[in-house]
N, C-alpha and C positions, 0 to 999 in steps of 0.2 A: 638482517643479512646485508640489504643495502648499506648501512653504518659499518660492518663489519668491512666490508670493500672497500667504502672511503676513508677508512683506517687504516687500512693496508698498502692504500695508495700513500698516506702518508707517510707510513713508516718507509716504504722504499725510497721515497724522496726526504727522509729524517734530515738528511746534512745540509739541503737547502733551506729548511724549515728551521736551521740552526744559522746557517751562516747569513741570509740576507738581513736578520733583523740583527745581528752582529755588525755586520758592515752599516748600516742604518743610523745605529747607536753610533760608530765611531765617525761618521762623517756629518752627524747631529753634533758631538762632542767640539772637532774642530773647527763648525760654522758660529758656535753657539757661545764658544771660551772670550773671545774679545768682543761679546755685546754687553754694552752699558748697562749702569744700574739706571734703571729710572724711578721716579718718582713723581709721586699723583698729590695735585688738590684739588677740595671740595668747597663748591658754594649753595648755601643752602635759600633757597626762596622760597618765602608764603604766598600762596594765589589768594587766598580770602576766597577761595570758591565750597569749601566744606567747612574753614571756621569764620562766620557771619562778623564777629567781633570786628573787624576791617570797612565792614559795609555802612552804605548810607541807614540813619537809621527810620525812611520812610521806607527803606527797600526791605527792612526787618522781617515785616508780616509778609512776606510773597511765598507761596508756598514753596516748601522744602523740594529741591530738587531730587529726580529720581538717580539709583546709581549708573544708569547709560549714560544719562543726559551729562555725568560729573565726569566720569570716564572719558566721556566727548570733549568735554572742555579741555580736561587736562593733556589729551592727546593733540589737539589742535594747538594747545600752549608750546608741548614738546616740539612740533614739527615744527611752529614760528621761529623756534630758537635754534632748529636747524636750517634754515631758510640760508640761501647762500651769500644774499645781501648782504647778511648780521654777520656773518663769517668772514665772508670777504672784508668788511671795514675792523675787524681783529687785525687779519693779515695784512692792512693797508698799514697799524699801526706799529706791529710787532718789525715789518720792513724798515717803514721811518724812523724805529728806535734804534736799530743795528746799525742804516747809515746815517743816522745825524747823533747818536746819544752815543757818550763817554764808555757804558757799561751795553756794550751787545748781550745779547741771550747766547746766540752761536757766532762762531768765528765766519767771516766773512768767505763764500764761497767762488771756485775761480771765475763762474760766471761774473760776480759784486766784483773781485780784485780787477778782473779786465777792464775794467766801465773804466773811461777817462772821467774828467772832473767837469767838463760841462757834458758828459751822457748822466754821469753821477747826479748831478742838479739837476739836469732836465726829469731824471726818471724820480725824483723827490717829489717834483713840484707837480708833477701827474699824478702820483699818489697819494700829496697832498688834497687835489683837484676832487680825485674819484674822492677823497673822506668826506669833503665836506658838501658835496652833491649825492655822496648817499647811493653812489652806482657801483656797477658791476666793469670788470676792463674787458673794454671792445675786441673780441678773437679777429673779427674782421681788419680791424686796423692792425700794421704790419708794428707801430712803435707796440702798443700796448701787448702784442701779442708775443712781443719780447721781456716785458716786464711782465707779463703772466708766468713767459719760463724762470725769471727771474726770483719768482715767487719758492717756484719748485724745486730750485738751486739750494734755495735755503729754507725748505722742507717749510713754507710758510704759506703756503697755498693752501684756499679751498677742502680740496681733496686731503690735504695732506694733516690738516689741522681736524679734520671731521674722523677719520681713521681713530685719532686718539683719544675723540671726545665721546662721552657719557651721559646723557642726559636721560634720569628715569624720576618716577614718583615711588616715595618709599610705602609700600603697602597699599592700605585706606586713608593714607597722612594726607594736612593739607602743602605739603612740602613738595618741591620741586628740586631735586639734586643735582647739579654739575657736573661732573671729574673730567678731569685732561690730564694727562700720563705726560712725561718729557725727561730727559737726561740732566735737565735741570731745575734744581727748587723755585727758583724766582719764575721762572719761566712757564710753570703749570699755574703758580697763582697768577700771574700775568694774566696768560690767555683769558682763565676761564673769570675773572674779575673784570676785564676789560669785554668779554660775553656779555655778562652778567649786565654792564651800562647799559653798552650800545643796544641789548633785547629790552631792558625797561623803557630807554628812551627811543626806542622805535616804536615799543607797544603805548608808551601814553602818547606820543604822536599822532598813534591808527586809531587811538579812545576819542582824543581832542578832534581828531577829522571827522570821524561819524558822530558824534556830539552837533557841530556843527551843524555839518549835514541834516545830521534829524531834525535838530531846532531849527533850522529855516526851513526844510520840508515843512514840520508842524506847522509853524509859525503862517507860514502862505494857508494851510490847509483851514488853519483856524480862523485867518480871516474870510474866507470864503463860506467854512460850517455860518460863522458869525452875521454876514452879509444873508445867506440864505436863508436863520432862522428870523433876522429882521426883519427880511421882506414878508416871510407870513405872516407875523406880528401886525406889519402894517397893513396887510390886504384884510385877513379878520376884523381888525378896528374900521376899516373903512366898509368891509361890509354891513358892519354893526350899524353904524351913523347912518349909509342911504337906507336903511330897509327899518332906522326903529329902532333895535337890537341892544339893548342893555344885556341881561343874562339871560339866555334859554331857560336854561333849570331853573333857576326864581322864579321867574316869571307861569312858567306854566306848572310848578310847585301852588303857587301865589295863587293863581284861575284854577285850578283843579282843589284848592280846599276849597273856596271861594262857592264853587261849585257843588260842592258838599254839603256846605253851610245852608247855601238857599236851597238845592235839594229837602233836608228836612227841615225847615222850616215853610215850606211850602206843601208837603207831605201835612205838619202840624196845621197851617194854615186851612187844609181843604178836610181834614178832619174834624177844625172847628165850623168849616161854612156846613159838612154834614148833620153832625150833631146841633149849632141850632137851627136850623132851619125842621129838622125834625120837631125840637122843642117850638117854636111857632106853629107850624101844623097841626100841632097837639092842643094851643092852647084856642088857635081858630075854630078848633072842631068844637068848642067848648061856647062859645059867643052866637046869642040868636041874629040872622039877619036882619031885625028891625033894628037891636039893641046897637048892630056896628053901626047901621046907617047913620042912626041916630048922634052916636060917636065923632063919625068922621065928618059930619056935617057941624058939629062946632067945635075942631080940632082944623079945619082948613087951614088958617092964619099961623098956628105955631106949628102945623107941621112944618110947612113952606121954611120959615124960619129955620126947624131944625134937618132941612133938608138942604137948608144951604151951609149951614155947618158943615153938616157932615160931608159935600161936597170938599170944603175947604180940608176938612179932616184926611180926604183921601188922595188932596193932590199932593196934600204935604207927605203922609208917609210915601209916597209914591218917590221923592224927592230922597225921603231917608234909607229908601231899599237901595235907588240908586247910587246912591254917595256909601253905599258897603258899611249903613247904621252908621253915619255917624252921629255921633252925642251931640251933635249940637242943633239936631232937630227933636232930638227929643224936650227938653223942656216947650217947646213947641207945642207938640203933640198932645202933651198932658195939658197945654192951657188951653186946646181946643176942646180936649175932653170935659173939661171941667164945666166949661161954658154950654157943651153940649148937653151935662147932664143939669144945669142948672136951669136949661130951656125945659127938660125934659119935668123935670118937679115943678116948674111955675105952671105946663100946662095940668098937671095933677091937682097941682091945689087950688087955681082957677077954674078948672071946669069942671063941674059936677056931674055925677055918670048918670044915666038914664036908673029913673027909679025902680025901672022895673028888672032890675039887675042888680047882683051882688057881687058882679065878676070885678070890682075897680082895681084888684088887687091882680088881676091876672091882665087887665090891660096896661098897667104900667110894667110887669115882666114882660110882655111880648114888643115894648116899645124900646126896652133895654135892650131885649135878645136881637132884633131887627136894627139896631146898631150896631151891636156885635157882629151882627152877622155882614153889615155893608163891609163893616172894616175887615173883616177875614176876606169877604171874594176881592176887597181890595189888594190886600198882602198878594192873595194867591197869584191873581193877574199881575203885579208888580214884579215878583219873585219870576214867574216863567216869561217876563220879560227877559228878566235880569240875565236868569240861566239861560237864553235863549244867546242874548247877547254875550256870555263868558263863552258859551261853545266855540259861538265866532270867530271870540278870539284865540280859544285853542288851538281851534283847525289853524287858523292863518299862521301861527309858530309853528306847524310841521315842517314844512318846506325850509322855512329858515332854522329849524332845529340840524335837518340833517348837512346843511351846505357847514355853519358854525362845524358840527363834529367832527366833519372832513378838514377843516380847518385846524379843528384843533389837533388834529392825529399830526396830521402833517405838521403843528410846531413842536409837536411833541417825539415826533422821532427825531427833527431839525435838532432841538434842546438834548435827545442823547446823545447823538452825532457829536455835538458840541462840546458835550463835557466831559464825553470820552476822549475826544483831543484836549481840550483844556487839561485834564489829568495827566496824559500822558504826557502831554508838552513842558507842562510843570515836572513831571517826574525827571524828565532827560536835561530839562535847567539846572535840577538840583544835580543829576548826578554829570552834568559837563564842571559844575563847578568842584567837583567832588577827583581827587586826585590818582584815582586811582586805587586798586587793590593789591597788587603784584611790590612786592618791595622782597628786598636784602635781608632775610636775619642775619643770615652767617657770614660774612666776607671770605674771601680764601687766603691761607696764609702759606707760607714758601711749604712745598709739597714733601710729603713724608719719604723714605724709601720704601718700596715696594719688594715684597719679598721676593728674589729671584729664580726664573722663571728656567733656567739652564739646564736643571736636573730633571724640571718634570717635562723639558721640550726632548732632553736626551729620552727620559722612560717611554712619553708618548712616542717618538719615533720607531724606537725596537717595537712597540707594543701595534703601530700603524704597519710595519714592517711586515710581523708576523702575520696579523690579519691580512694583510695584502696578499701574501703568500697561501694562506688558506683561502683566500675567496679564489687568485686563480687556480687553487688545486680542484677545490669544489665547480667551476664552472667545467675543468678539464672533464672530470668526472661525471660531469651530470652531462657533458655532449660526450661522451667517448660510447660508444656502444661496441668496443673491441671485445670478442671472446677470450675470455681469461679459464675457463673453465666446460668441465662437461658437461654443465645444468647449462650454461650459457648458449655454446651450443646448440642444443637439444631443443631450449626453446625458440632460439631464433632460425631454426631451419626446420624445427620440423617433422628430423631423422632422430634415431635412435642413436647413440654412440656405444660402442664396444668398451673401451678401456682409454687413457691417458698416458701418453712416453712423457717420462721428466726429461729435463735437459740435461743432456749427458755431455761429455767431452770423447766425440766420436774420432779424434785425430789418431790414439794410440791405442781404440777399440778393436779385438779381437775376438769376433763372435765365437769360434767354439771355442776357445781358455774361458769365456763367459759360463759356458754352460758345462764343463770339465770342473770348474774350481769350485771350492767347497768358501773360501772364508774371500769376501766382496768386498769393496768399500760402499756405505749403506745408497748415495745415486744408482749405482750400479746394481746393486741387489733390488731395488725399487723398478728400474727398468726390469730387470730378469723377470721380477713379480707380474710387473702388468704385460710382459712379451707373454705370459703362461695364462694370464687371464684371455687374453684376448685369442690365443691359441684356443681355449675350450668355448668359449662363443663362438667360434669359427663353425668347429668342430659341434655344437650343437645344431647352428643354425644350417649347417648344408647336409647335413645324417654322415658325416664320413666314416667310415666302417672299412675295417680291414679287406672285405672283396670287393670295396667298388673305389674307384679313383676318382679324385675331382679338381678341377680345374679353379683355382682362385687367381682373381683379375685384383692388383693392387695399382689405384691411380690418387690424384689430389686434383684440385682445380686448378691452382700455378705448379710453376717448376719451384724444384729445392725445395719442399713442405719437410720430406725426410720418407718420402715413398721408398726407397733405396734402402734404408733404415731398418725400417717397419719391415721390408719382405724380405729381409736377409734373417731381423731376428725370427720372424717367423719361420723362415725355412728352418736353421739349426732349433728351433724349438720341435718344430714337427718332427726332429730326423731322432731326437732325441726320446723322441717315443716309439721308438724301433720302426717306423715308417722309411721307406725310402721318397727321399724328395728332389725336383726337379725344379731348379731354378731358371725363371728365363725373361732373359733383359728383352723386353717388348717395347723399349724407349728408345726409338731410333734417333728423336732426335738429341734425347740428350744419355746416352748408355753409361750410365754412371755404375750399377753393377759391373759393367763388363771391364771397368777400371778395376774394381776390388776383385773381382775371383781373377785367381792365379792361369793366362794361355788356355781359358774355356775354348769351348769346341764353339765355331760360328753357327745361329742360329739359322744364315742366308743359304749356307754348305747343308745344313739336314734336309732344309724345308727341300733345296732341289736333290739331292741325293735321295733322302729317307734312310740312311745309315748314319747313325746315329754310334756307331761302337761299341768296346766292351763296355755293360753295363756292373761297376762293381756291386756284390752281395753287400757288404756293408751299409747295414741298415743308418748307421750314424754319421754317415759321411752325406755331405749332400754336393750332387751333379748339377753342371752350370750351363747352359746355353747362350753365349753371348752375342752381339751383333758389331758390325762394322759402323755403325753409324750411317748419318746424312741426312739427307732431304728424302725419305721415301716412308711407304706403308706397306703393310704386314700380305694384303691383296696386289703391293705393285710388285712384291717379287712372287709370287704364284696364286692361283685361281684358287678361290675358296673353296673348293671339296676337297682338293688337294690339301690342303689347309689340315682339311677335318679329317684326313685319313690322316697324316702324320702325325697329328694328335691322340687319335685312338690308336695309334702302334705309340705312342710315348706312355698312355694311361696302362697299358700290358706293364711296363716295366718298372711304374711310380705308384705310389699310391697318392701321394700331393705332387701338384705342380700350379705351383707359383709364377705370377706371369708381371712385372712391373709395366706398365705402358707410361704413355705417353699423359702431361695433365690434362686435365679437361680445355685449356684455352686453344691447346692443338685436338679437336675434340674429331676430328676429321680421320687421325692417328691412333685415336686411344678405341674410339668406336669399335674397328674393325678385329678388334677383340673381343667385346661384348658376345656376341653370337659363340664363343666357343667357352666361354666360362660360365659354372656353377654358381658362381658368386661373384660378389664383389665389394673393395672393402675401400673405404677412400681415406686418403691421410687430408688432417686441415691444424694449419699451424697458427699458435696461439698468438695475442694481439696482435689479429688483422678484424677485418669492419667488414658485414656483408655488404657488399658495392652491389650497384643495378645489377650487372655483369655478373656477380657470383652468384646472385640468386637466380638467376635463367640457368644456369650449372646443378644448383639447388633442385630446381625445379626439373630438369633433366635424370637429376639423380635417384628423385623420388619418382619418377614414372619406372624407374625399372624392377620397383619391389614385383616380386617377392625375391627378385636377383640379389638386388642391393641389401647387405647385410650391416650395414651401417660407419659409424665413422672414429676413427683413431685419434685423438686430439693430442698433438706432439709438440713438444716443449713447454710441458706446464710445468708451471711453478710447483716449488714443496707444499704450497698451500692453496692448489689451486682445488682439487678437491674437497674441501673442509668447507 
């Protein structure tokens, strides 16, 4: 339904929705007919930032960039090469070609033809100035700020050279594209070739200064990592030297097997002082005490002997446990032994055992095994010297174990520090000497034409035209909330409506030939129709019946709705149904009936009379009561009972009587009607907007049901129903 409306709106407005994109189109056409062909070139550049083939080849292995981080790149390149610097020294040179070279791009502009020839040369040698200092011209300075217009003159500016230019990456490529558009061939390759330098040789400029930069940042940093891992280097070796300190770890590696070793051998050693010592026990138990006496009494002499051996025997090995067995006491040890056993057989074969004994053979094992046995408590006591003294020196590397490891931690993150700048310092060497990755494939050459643009700026125009034309039809529409219809109406107040008057052409309207003639023109039969509908809604809504009379109040909320209208067709409709009816202009201020009915009788003369006249029998004829006009009300020419008697002698002689009042904004006028009618019916004319004001009307209107019989909607459209 909504679409159906805003459709309707456009069709009534079809001829603007025709002609502004028409006019559009042809004032497109005449702007658009003397614009130049132009003509565009293209310069192609590889970053080396997606194909590595370009790059250093220690920078090969660096991990594959992600695609943000390429996108990052590439957009920071794009904006470099919009930077107004790189722009500006284009337009420094495209200037100095046009006034110092043979072959201009464009013709010299009146601003260039005014210059005299020493402004001429001064404004060169400024231009020259800002190229080769690489600057921008000073707005603040009054000269420069003339050779900035200067620029603009001849469309060689900044601003003016950026409008035409292009710069994108084609897809996922590693290419960088150009275009500049211009009225002339030479002069697109121009520009954007002469871009294309001065962005390379600005961009290896900004490489070679941060190159620098790094390398002598590194450079300082690396002598300081270098100077700080020396100093630890020196403080450890010097802690080494006062305290002793060869290696930690060897060293207490070295004492902890060391300590091992004479662990079980010492272990071995006290196993053999157990076992013999038990084998001597064994063999004592076995020897009478007369037979030892006897014994040891001529063995005095060689024992002594082989007890001083065996002294020498013990300080020696005692000598080889501490030297950690070396070899060169052993041949030693075996010549003591030898000697010792050699004492120990000469006392066997020199002294003869006590006869009364057969033991001689277990006296010479127990004289072995009690050397054996010296030598073992020897070892043992030697040995828990020894391990006595490695513990010593175990314990005493603690202390110096943990201060070395602090030392060493500390050269050892000194030494990553180190070689992570060493690396890095190296890498930024190689790639300061390394030229760069950004270079020229494609040069530009004098620019193609470009297909023109005339026809689709004429089509877009009509086509912006149009649309322009529907967005403000569309926002009319979406603010308008004018009643166009009876549904509209209906829901924006509230009230019920009766029927709809189309728009008629009331200048040469003749109510009864209306309702006399048989053959209409179809407005006019349409009116008749709905005069007849809203006739029997009337006629339902008050019970009118041929024995009782009633009183119908027709008003509006403004003047000229078509209240005049409405109660005249209604009258000739009521008379027409054999009713006699009673017209009465109750609109003092504005009596616009009492225009149309032909020398009425004044409605001022009855009220004071009460003679009212012949009433004619003619059911089909309807009687008029009119007024003189002015500034007055219905109560200021007589007292309301008065009122109501004259009334009830009019309802004796009518059966309808119709009463037009005053609108509702003279509401003070139309009131004093209210209390003597059965009903009432209000006219409201179509595209008006309920204002503040009409609704307090509204709201007025609606307190008087079940009076209020609802509303007539006048001058609707042929489609305002549908």
């Amino acid at each position: 339904m909504e679409l159906k409306k805003f459709i309707r709106l456009l069709l009534r407005n079809r001829y603007v929705l025709i002609l502004v994109p028409i006019i559009t189109v042809v004032i497109t056409y005449f702007l658009t007919r003397k614009m130049p062909d132009m003509y565009t070139s293209q310069v192609q550049i590889a970053t080396g930032i997606v194909d590595n083939t370009q790059s250093v080849p220690s920078i090969l292995g660096a991990d594959v960039l992600q695609e943000n981080r390429i996108n990052q790149e590439f957009s920071n390149l794009i904006e470099m090469m919009r930077l107004k610097k790189i722009i500006d020294l284009v337009s420094y040179r495209l200037i100095l070609n046009d006034m110092e070279g043979t072959r201009p791009f464009r013709s010299a502009s009146n601003m260039v033809q005014g210059l005299s020839p020493q402004a001429k040369k001064r404004a060169i040698a400024v231009f020259k100035e800002k190229y080769r200092s690489k600057q921008s011209l000073n707005l603040t300075n009054t000269e420069q700020k003339n050779l900035d217009e200067l620029l603009h003159s001849m469309q060689y500016h900044e601003s003016d050279l950026r409008n035409k230019l292009n710069i994108f990456r084609l897809g996922s490529s590693d290419f960088i594209y150009v275009q500049y558009e211009s009225e002339n061939p030479q002069l697109s390759a121009y520009v954007i070739n002469t871009l294309a330098d001065e962005f390379l040789d600005y961009y290896s400029l900004l490489l070679r200064e941060n190159h620098n930069r790094s390398v002598a940042y590194l450079e300082d940093l690396l002598k300081q990592k270098f100077k700080t891992m020396n100093d630890k280097i020196l403080a450890l070796q010097d802690y080494k030297i006062k305290n002793g300190v060869l290696n930690i770890s060897e060293q207490s590696s070295s004492i902890y097997g060391q300590m091992m070793a004479f662990e079980a051998k010492k272990k071995e050693a006290e196993k053999d002082v157990a076992s013999i010592s038990g084998a001597i026990r064994s063999i004592d138990a076995k020897f009478d005490p007369d037979a030892r006496r006897y014994v040891e009494a001529t063995l005095i002499r060689p024992n002594q002997q082989i007890t001083e051996t065996r002294e020498k025997l013990r300080n020696l090995y005692d000598k080889y446990v501490e030297n950690d067995f070396d070899e060169w006491y052993q041949p030693r040890i075996d010549s003591l032994k030898n000697v010792l056993s050699t004492q120990i057989n000469a006392v066997n074969d020199n002294y003869v055992s006590n006869p009364l004994t057969t033991a001689q053979s277990l006296r010479t094992q127990k004289v072995n095994l009690e050397i054996q046995l010296d030598l073992a408590k020897y070892s043992v006591a030697s040995l828990s010297k020894s391990i006595n003294s490695l513990n010593n020196q175990f314990s005493s590397l603690v202390p110096n174990e943990a201060v070395v490891q602090s030392y060493d931690r500390d050269i050892e993150v000194a030494s990553k520090e180190y070689l992570e700048i060493l690396n890095r310092y190296n890498q930024i060497k190689m790639e300061s000497g390394f030229s760069g990755k950004l270079r020229i494939v494609q040069d530009a050459m004098p620019g193609t034409l470009v297909p023109s643009k005339k026809m689709l700026l004429v089509i877009i125009s009509g086509v912006i035209g149009l649309i322009f034309c529907l967005v403000v039809f569309f926002i009319i529409y979406y603010f308008d909330n004018s009643i166009r219809n009876s549904k509209d109406l209906a829901n924006q107040t509230g009230l019920p409506v009766l029927s709809e008057l189309n728009r008629i052409d009331v200048s040469s309207l003749q109510m009864k030939s209306l309702w006399e003639s048989r053959s209409l023109p179809a407005d006019l039969q349409r009116f008749k129709d709905q005069i007849r509908s809203i006739r029997l809604e009337i006629a339902k809504d008050v019970g009118l019946t041929p024995d009782e009379s009633k009183v119908l109040m027709v008003n509006s909320i403004n003047d000229r709705e078509g209240k005049s209208l409405l109660t005249l067709g209604l009258a000739y409709a009521f008379a027409v149904t054999n009713r006699r009816v009673l017209l009465i202009d109750g609109n003092f201020h504005n009596p616009g009936l009492t225009k149309i009915m032909k020398q009425p009788l004044m409605l001022e003369n009855y009220l004071n009379s009460g003679e009212i006249g012949e009433v004619p029998d003619d059911r089909a004829n309807v009687f008029a009561l009119g007024n003189q006009g002015g500034d007055k009300s219905l109560l200021e020419l007589i007292d309301a009972q008065t009122v109501s008697e004259r009334l009830s002698a009019l309802k004796k002689h009518f059966d309808v009587i119709l009463v037009e009042t005053a609108s509702l904004v003279h509401i003070d006028k139309s009131r004093e009607w209210l209390d003597y009618a059965d009903g009432v019916v209000s006219v409201f004319e179509t595209d008006q907007s309920l204002t503040d004001d009409k609704k307090a009307h509204v709201t007025f209107l609606e307190s008087l049901k079940p009076k209020f019989l609802g509303w007539v909607l006048n001058k609707a459209g042929a489609d305002a129903s549908r």
